[in-house]
C-alpha positions in Angstrom: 36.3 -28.6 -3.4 37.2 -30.6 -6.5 35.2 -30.1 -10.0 33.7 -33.2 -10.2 30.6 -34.0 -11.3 29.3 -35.6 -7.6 30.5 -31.7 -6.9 28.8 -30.0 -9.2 25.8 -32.2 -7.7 26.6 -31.6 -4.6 26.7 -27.8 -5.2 23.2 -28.1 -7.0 21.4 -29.5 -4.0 23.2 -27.1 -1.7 22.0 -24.3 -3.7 18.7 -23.3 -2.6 20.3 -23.4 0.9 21.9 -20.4 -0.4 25.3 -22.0 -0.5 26.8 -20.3 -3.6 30.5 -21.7 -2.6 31.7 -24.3 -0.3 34.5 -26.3 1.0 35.0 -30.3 0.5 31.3 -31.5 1.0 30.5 -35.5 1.8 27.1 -36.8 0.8 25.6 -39.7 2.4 29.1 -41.1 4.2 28.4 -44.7 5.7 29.0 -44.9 9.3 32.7 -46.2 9.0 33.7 -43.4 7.0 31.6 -41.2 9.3 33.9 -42.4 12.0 37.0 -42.3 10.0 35.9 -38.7 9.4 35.6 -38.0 13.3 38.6 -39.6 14.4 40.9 -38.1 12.0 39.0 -34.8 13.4 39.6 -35.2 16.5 35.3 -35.2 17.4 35.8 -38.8 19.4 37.4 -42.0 20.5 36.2 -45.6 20.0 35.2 -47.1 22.9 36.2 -50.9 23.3 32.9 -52.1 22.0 33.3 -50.0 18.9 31.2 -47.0 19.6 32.1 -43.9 19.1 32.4 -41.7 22.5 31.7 -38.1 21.8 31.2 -34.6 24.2 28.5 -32.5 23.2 30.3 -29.5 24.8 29.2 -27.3 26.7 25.4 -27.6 25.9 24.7 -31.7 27.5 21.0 -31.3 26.9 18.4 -29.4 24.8 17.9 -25.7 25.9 14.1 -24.6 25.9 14.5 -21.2 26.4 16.5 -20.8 23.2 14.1 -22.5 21.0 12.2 -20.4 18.8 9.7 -20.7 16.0 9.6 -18.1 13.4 6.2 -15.9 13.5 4.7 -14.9 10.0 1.7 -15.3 8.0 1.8 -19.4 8.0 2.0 -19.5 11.9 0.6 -16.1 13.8 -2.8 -18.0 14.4 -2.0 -21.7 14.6 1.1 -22.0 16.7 0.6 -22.3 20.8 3.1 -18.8 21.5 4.4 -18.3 25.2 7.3 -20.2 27.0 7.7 -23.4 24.9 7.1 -21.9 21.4 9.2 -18.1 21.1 8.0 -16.1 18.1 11.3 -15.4 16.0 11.1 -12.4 13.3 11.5 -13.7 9.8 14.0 -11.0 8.7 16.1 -12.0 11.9 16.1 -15.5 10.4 17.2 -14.8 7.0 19.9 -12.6 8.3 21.1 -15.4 10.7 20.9 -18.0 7.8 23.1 -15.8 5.5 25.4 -15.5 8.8 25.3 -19.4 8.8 25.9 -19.9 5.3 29.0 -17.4 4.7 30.8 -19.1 8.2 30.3 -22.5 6.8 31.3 -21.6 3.5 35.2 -22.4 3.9 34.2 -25.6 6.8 34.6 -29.2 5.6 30.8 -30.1 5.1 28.7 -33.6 5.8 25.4 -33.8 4.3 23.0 -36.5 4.7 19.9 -37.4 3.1 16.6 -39.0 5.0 13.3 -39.8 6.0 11.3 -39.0 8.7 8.1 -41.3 9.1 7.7 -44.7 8.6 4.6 -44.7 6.8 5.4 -43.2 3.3 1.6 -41.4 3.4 2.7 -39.5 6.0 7.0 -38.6 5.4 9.3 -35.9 5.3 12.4 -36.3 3.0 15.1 -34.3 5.0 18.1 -32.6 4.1 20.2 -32.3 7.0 23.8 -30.0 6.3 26.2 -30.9 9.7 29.5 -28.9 10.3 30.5 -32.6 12.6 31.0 -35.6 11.2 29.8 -37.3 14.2 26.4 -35.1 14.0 25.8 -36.9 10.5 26.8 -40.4 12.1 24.0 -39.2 14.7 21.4 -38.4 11.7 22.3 -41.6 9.9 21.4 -43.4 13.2 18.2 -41.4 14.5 16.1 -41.0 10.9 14.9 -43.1 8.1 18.1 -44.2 5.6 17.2 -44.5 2.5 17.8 -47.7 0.2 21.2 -48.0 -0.7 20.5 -47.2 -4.8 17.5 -44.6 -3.8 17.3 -41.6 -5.5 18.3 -38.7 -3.1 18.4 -36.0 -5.8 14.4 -34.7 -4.1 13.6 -31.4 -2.9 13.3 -31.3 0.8 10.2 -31.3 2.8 12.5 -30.2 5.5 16.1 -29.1 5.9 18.6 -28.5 8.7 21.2 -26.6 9.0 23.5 -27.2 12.1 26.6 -25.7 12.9 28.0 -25.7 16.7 30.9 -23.6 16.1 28.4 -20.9 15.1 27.9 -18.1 17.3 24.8 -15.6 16.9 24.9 -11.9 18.6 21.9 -11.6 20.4 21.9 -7.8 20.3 22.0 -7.8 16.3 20.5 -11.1 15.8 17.7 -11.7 17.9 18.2 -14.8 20.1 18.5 -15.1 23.2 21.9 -15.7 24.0 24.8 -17.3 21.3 23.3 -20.8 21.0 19.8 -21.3 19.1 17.4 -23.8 17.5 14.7 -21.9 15.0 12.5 -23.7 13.4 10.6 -21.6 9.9 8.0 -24.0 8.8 6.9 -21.2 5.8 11.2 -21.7 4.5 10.8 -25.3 5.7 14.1 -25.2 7.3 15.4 -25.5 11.1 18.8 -23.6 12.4 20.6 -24.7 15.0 23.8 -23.3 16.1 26.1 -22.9 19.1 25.5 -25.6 20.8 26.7 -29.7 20.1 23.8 -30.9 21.5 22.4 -33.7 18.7 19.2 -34.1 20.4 18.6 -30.5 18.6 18.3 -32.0 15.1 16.2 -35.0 16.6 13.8 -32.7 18.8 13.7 -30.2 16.0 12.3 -32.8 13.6 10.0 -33.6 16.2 8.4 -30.4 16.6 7.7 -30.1 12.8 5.6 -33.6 12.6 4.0 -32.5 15.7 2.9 -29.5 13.7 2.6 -30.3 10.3 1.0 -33.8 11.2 -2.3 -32.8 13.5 -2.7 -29.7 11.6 -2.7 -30.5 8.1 -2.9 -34.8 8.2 -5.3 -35.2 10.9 -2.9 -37.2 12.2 -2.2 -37.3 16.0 1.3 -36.7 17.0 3.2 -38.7 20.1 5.8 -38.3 22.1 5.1 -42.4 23.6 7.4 -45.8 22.8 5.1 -48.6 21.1 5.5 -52.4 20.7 3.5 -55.1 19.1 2.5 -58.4 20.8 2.7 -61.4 18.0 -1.1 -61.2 17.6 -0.9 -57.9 16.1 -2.1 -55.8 19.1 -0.7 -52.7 19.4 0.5 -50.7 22.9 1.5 -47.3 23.2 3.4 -46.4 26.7 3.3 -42.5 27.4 5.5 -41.4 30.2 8.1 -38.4 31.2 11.4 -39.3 32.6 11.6 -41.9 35.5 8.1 -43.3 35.0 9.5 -46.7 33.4 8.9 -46.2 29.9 11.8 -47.2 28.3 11.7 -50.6 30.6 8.5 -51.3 30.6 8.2 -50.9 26.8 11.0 -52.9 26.5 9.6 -56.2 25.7 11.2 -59.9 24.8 7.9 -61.2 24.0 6.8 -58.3 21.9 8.2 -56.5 18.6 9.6 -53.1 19.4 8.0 -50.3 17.0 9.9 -47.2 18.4 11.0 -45.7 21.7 10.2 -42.3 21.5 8.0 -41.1 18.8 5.1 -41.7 16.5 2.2 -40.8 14.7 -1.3 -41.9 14.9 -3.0 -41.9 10.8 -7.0 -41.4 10.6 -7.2 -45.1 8.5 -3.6 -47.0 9.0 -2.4 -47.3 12.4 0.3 -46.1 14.2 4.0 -45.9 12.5 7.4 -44.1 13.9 8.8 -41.0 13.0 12.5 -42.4 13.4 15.2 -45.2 12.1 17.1 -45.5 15.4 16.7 -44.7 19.7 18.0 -42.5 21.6 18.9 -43.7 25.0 19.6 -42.7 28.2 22.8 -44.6 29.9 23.3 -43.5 33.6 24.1 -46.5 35.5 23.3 -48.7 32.3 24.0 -52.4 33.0 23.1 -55.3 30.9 20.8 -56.5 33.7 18.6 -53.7 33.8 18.5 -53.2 30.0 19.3 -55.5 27.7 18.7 -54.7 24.5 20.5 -51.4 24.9 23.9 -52.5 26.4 23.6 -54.8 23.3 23.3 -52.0 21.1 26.4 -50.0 22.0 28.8 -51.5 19.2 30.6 -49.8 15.9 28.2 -47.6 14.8 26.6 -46.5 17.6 27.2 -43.4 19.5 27.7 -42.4 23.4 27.7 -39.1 24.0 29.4 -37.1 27.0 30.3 -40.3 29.1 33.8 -41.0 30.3 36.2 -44.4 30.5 37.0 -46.4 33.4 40.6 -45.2 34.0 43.4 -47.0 32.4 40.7 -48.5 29.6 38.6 -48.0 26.5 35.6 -49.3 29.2 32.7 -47.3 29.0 31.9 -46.4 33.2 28.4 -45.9 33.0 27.8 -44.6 36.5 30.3 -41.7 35.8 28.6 -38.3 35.9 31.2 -36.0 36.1 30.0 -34.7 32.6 26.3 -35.2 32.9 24.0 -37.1 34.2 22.0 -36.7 30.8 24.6 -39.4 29.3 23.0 -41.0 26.0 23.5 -43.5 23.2 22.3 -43.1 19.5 21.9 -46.3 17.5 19.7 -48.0 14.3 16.6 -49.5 15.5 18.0 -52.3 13.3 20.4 -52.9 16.6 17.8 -54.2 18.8 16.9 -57.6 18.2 12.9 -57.7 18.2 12.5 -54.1 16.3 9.6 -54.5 13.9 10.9 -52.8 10.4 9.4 -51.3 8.5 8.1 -49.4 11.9 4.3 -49.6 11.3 1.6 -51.1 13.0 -2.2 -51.2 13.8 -4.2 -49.1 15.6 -3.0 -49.9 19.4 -5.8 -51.8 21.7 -3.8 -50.9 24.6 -2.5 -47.1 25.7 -0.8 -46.5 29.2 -0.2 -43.0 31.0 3.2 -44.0 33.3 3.3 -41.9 36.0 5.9 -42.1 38.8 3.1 -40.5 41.5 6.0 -40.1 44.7 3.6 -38.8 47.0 1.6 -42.6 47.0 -1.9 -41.3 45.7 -2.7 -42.7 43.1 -3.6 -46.9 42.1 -0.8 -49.0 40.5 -3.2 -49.6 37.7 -6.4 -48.2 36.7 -8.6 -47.8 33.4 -9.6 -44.4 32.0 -12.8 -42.9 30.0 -12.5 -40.9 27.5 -12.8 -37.9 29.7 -10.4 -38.8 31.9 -7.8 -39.9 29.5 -7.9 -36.7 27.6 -7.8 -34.5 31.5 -4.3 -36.9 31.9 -3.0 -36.7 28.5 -3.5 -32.7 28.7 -2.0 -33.2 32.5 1.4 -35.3 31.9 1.8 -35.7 35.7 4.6 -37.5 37.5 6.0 -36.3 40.8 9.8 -36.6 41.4 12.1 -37.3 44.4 13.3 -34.2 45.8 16.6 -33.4 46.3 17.6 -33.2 50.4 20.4 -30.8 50.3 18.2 -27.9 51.0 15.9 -29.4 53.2 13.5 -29.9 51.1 12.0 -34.0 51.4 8.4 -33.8 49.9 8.0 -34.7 46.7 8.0 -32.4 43.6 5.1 -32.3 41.4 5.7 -32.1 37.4 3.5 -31.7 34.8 4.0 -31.8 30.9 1.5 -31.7 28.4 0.6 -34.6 26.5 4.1 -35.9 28.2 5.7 -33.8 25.9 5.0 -30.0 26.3 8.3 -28.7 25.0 8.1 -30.5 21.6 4.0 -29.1 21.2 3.8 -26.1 18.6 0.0 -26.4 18.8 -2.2 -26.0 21.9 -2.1 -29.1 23.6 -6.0 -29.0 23.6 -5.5 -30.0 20.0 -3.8 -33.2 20.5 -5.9 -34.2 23.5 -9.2 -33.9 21.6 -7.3 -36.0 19.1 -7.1 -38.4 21.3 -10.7 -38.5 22.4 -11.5 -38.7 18.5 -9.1 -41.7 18.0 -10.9 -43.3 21.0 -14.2 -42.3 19.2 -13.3 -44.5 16.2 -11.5 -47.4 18.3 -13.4 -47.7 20.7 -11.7 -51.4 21.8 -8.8 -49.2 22.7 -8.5 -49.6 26.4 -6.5 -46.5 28.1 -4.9 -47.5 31.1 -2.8 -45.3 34.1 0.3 -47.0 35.9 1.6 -45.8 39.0 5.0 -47.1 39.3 5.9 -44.8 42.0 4.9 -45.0 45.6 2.6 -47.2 47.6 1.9 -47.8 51.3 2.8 -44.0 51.7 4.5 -41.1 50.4 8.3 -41.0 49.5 9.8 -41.3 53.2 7.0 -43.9 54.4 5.8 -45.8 52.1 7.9 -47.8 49.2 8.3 -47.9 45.7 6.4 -50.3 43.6 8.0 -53.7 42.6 8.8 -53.6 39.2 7.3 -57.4 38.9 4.2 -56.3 39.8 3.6 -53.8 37.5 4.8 -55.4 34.9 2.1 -58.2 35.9 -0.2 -55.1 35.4 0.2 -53.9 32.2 1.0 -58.1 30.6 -2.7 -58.5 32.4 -4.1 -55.3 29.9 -2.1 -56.7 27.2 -3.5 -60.0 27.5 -6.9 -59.2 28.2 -7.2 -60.4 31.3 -8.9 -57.6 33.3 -11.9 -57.3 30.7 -14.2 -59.3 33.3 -12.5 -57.7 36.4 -15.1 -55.9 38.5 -14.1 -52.0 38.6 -14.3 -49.4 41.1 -14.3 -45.5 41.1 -12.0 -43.7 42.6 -13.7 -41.1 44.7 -11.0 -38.0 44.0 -9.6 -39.1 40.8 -12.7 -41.0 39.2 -10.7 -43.5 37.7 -11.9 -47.3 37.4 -9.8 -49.4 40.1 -9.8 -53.1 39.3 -10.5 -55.3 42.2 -8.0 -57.7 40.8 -4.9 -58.5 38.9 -3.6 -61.7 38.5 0.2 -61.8 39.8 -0.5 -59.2 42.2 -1.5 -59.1 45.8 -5.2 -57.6 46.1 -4.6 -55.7 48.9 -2.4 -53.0 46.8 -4.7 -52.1 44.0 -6.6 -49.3 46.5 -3.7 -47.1 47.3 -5.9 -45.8 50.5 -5.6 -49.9 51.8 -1.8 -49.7 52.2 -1.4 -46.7 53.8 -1.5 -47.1 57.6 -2.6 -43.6 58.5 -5.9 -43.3 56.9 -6.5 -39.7 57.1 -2.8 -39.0 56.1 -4.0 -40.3 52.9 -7.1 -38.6 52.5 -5.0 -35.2 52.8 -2.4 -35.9 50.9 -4.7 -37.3 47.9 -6.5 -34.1 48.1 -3.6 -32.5 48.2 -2.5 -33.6 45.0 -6.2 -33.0 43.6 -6.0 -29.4 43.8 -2.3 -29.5 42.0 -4.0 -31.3 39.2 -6.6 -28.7 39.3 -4.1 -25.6 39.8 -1.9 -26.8 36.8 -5.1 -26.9 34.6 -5.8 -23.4 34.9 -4.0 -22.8 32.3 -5.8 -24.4 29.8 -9.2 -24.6 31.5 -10.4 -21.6 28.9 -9.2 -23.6 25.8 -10.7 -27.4 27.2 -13.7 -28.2 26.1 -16.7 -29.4 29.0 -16.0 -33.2 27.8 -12.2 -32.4 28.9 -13.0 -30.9 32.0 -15.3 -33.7 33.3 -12.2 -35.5 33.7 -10.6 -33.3 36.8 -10.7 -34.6 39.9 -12.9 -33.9 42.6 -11.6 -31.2 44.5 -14.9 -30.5 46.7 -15.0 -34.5 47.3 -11.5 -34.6 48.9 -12.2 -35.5 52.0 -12.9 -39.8 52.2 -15.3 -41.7 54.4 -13.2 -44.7 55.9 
């Protein structure tokens, strides 16, 4: 490196990292000289759009099981510890961060300084250290940039230190196998190495709001897209993987605050933890989603997809790499994104669940009780695959639709909930089957997509506030007895199916799965909590 004075600041910052020596270091590159930088390395190719197309090698999605969180003073009592959170020894870290810090000592460095959270109450100033140049392209895109003449010289509320071509030895340094993501919240500092996987960095930031925000803010944590209607009325959509969120959230008539993640302040509404989205783009088309396909252009980034032969095409259907094929990009790329990403409290909150085995209504309202029981729950049930055999449907359920990002209990952030209820209480909370209907996968079909969008623009618009409701007898939940836009006869899910006492089986059926997955958490839920489980002894309907 060059003794300049940007590289005597440089080294400054990089100090307390512990980086006494270092090779050519770039601060805070713009995204054309980010991609300049990964061209001339040899990390991508432009696609014919202008984005740049990069692998992620041989890690194409986030990998759980090598995610630790260190265990120490700060953390023994208050972090959830099993599966989703593995205690990490604090000497093991510091020995892998020296390890870290001599291999990178020689390596042409990017560092990039940001934000994460929207709402500058409630913000982390981050100092992320990549080894990639694309990886700082994919920083620049997912977190909060800074203004252009900002002062950057800060201390970090949080740093990362990433570095793929990192190895650990799991015999001398405690991991699992070679690849890692640790997150120390006493050094304030995340490592990830061995693996190109950017969603690391953007998950590992996630995990430290969802920490330090409900336990020290009082500040509730989501993993959830929002939008804004031009009123000012807030909606939050909840929902794991196949349940619609992304589409359903994805609203021309309404401002988009973020798709993925946000917080939730005791006195200031809702704001998002990131500047940019990170998309899924198997099969993308511009008819199915708009405002993404847009997106893709110079400065955005595709990771592990592949070209139509013979072009610089993008072939979205290709999964010969993954089927976990993504885009990063600036929230600034979609057209209606609401910047800064604030908003007010949200009127409107729907659980999306794609329920395959055709149990549950299309729409229906929650109490409080209930609402926390399928926060805590996170249910969807997915399509299983026939190659085995194997054609009933596959139950999933993740915690506060997020249980691999929770370092607290998810009791925590579901009594959250019921307190932010508590002190909204014209929040309506609202659960959308957009799976089956008529029957399970096999028999019955999936919902139209226009009718539950007619659904949920009925909640937004307030048009089901006079609607006579009715309770589910398993599930307890309020069925309305109508929707405008929709055909009556499909809000009782136990109407469309033919076979009557099919039905009442299978919806018992999935009863006591609810109840089975709660187990686990039945000794930590409090009795308000548990009045929201579904009656198990009531299975059996009259017709």
């Amino acid at each position: 490196m060059k003794d300049t004075a940007a590289t005597a600041t440089l080294r400054k910052r990089l100090q307390p990292l512990g980086f006494s020596q270092t090779g050519e270091v770039h601060l805070n590159l713009t995204p054309a000289e980010l991609v300049e930088h990964a061209l001339r390395r040899g990390e991508g190719t432009l696609t014919d759009n202008g984005a740049l197309m990069a692998d992620t090698g041989k890690f194409t999605g986030r990998s759980p099981k090598d995610r630790f969180v260190v265990k120490d003073a700060n953390t023994a009592e208050s972090v959830w510890w099993g599966d989703i959170n593995i205690p990490f020894d604090a000497d093991k870290f510091d020995q892998l961060h020296q390890k870290m810090v001599a291999y990178l000592a020689d390596k042409e460095l990017y560092v990039r300084e940001a934000y994460a959270g929207a709402n500058p109450d409630y913000q982390l100033k981050l100092r992320v250290v990549n080894e990639m140049a694309w990886h700082n392209l994919f920083c620049y895109n997912m977190f909060l940039r800074p203004e252009a003449d900002a002062d950057t010289s800060w201390t970090p509320d949080f740093t990362i230190i990433c570095a793929p071509g990192f190895e650990a030895d799991p015999a001398v340094d405690g991991t699992r196998q070679a690849n890692f993501a640790i997150l120390n919240f006493t050094k304030k500092m995340i490592l990830i190495g061995g693996t190109g996987y950017a969603g690391e960095m953007k998950k590992g930031i996630f995990g430290v709001l969802n920490y330090l925000l409900p336990h020290e803010h009082n500040t509730l944590s989501m993993h959830c897209s929002a939008n804004v209607g031009k009123d000012g009325d807030t909606a939050v959509f909840f929902g794991l993987s196949g349940t619609g969120k992304t589409t359903l959230s994805a609203d021309p008539n309404r401002g988009l605050i973020g798709d993925d993640e946000h917080g939730w302040t005791p006195d200031a509404g809702i704001f998002n933890f990131e500047g940019g989205c990170y998309a899924k783009v198997i099969d993308l088309s511009r008819e199915k989603e708009p405002q993404i396909w847009d997106a893709i252009k110079f400065g955005s980034i595709v990771e592990n997809t592949r070209f139509i032969p013979g072009t610089h095409t993008v072939d979205y259907a290709n999964k010969s790499v993954t089927e976990n094929t993504r885009t990063a990009y600036p929230i600034s790329y979609i057209d209606n994104a609401i910047e800064p990403s604030v908003a007010d409290a949200p009127k409107n909150i729907f659980f999306l669940t794609a329920d395959a085995f055709g149990v549950l209504p299309p729409i229906s309202k929650l109490d409080k009780s209930h609402a926390m029981y399928h926060f805590m729950s996170g249910y969807t049930a997915k399509v299983a695959g026939t190659e085995m055999g194997v054609t009933e449907p596959q139950t999933t359920f993740s915690a506060c639709f997020g249980a691999v990002f929770l370092p607290l209990h998810p009791t925590k952030y579901a009594e959250m909930l019921g307190q932010k209820m508590d002190e909204n209480p014209d929040v309506n909370v609202w659960l959308i089957n957009t799976g089956w209907t008529g029957g399970s996968y096999g028999v019955g079909s999936r919902m139209k997509l226009g009718y539950t969008r007619a659904m949920i623009t009925a909640a937004l618009n307030g048009e089901l506030n006079d609607v006579a409701f009715t309770k589910h007898p398993i599930f307890g939940v309020e069925v309305p007895a109508s929707v405008p836009g929709v055909p009556t006869d499909i809000l009782d899910p136990r109407n469309t199916w033919s076979d009557k006492e099919a039905y009442d089986k299978t919806a018992a059926s999935l009863a006591d799965k609810f109840v089975n997955n709660f187990q686990k958490y039945a000794d930590f839920a409090n009795e308000e909590i548990l009045a929201g489980a579904p009656k198990v002894a009531e299975a059996t309907l009259t017709a």
